[in-house]
C-alpha positions in Angstrom: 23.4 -17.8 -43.2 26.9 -17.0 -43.4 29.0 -19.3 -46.2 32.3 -19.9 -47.7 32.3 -21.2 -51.4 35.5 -23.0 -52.9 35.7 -23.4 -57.2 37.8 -26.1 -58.6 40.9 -23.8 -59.6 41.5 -26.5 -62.8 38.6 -25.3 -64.5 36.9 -22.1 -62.9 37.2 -18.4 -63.8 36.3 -15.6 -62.0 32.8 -14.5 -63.2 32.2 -17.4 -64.9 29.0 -17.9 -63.2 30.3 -21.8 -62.6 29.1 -23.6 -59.4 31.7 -24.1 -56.3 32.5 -27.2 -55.4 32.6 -27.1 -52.3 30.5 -24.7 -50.1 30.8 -23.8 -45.8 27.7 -22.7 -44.0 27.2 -22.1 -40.3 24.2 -20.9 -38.6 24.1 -20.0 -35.0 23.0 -17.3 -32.0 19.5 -16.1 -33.7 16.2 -16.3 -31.5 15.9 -19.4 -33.3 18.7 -21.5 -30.9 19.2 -23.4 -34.5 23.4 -24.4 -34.5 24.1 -26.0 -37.3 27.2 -26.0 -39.8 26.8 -27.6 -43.0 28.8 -28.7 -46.1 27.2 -28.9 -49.6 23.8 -28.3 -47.3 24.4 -31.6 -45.3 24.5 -30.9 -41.4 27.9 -31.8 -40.0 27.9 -32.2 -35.9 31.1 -31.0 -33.8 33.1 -34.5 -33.8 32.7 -34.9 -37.9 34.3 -31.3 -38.2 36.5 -32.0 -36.1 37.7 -35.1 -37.6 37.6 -33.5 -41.3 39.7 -30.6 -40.0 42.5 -33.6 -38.9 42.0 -35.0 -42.1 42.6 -32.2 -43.7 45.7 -31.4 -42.4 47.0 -35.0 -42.6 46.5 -34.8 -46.1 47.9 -31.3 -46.3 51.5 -32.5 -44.4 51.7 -35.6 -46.5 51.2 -33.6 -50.1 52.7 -30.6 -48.9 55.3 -31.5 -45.9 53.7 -28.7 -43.5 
């Protein structure tokens, strides 16, 4: 299953063997049919995403003004 893994850049160094804090899996198009995408191994379906990707960038213009 493919994955993305984000470290809290306050207190991780590279090859510190520390756990991510945050980690982005997806699963789709095997004989299976299984679609899922997942954060921290909890199952997200296509309207949560979508409303943590606005989220996100809500946060993002107000902290960062982009």
């Amino acid at each position: 299953m493919p994955n993305e893994k984000f470290w809290d850049a306050a207190t991780a160094v590279e090859g510190d063997n520390s756990q991510p804090a945050l980690i982005v899996a997806w699963h789709h198009g095997c004989a299976c049919g299984e679609k899922v995408v997942s954060l921290n191994g909890v199952p997200f379906d296509p309207s949560a995403i979508d409303r943590l990707i606005r989220t996100l960038r809500k946060a993002r213009r107000q902290v960062y003004g982009k």
